[in-house]
N, C-alpha and C positions, 0 to 999 in steps of 0.2 A: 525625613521629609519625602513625600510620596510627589512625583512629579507628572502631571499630565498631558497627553497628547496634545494638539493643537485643536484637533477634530474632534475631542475628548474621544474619543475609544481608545480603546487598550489592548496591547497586544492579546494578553491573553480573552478578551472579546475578539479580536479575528480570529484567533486558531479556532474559537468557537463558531462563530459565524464562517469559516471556511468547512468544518467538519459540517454545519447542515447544509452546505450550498453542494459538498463533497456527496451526501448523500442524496441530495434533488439528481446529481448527475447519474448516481449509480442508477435509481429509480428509472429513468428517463430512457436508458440504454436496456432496457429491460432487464436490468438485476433486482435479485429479493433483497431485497435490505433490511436488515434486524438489526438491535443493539445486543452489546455483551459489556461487559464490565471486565477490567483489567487493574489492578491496583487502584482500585479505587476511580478510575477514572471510565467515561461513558466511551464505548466502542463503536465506530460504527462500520457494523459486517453488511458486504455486499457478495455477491456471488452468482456467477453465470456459468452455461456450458455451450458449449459450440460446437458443430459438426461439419466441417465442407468436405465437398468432393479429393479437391485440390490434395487435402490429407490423409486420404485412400482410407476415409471412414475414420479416423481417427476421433476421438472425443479429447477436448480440451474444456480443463476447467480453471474462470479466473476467481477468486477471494483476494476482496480485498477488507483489509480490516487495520480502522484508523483508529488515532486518539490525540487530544489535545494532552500535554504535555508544560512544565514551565518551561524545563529548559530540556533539548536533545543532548546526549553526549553520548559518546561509544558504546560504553555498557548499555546505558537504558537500551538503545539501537538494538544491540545484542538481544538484551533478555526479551525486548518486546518482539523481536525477528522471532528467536524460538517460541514462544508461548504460540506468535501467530500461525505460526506453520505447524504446531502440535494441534491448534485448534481447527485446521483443516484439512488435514490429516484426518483427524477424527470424524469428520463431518462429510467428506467428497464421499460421491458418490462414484458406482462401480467397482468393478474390480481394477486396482492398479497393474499397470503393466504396459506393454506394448501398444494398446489400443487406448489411452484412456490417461492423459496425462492433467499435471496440475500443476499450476503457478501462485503464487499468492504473495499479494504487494502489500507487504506491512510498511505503515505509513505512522513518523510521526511528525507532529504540526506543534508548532512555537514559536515564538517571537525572537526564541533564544536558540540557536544549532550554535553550537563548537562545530569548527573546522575538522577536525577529525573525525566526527560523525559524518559530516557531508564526504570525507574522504571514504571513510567503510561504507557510505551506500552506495560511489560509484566506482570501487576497487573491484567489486564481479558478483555474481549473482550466488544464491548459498544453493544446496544442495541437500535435500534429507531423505535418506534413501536414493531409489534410482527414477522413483516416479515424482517429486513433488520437486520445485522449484521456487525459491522465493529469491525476489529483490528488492530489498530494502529502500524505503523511500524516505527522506528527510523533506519536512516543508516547511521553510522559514517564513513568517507571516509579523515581522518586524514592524511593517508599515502595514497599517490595516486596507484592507483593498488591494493591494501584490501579494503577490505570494512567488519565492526562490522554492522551485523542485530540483531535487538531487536524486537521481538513483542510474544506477545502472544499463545503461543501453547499447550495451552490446551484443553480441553472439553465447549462444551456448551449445555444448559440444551434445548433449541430452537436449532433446526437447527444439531441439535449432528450428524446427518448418512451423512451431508452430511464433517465433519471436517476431515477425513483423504483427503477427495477429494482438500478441500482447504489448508490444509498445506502444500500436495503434489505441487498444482499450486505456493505458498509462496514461497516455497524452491527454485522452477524453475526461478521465475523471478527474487528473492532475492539471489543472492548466498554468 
C-alpha cells in the first residue's frame, strides 16, 4: 500500500525540487553550474573561486556537488564524499599548494538521513591530500518545503582563514 502526502508531493519530489532550487542558488551567487551523473543519479556541480586581500592573495575554490538520493546512510555519505572530492580534485584549477586552496561540499538530499549519517557529516571536515577540504553535507527533505542541513561547522587546522568564507557560501546554497 503506497501511502501519500497530504499536499500530494513526495519526498522524493522535494529532494528533487530542492536539488533545482539548490542550483537557481549556485547560479545566482555567480557559480558555473553543470550536471554529472553519479550512480545513476543526476548531479548538480557548481563551482567558484575567490581572491581577497584579507588572504594575502590566496586563491580559494568552492564545488559543490549534489544528488537526490532515497535514502542517506553512512556508507552512501562515504562513497559519495570520495567520488566528490576525487572529482574536484581533477577538475580545480591552478597549481595546488600554499596559494590556492579547495573545499568541496558533497551534498546528499532525501527524505530519509539515518542518524548516523547526520552524525559523520558533522563529526569534522575530511581531508585529501594537504590542499583539498571537503564537508560532507546531509539534507533531509522529509516534509516537502523544509529542509534539515547537517554538516560540519567548525574550524580547520588547514585552510582555517579561509572557513568563515565557506560557511558563509554553505549557509547560501544550503538553507
Amino acid at each position: 500500500m503506497t501511502q501519500e502526502q497530504a499536499n500530494g508531493a513526495s519526498p522524493v519530489d522535494a529532494a528533487g525540487t530542492y536539488l533545482e532550487e539548490l542550483g537557481e542558488r549556485l547560479a545566482a551567487d555567480g557559480c558555473r553550474v553543470t550536471a554529472a551523473t553519479w550512480r545513476d543519479h543526476r548531479v548538480v556541480f557548481g563551482g567558484r573561486s575567490d581572491r581577497k586581500a584579507r588572504w594575502f592573495g590566496t586563491k580559494t575554490e568552492i564545488f559543490v556537488l549534489a544528488a537526490a538520493v532515497p535514502e542517506i546512510d553512512t556508507a552512501l555519505l562515504a562513497e559519495f564524499t570520495g567520488w566528490a572530492m576525487e572529482r574536484a580534485r581533477s577538475i580545480r584549477s591552478g597549481l595546488p599548494g600554499a596559494r590556492n586552496a579547495a573545499t568541496v561540499l558533497p551534498a546528499l538530499v532525501s527524505g530519509s538521513v539515518q542518524p548516523s549519517a547526520t552524525q559523520w557529516a558533522a563529526a569534522d571536515a575530511r581531508l585529501m591530500g594537504t590542499t583539498l577540504l571537503g564537508r560532507p553535507i546531509t539534507v533531509e527533505t522529509a516534509v516537502p518545503g523544509t529542509a534539515r542541513v547537517t554538516m560540519y561547522r567548525g574550524g580547520v587546522a588547514w585552510g582555517g582563514m579561509f572557513t568563515g568564507h565557506v560557511l558563509e557560501k554553505a549557509s547560501l546554497y544550503f538553507p
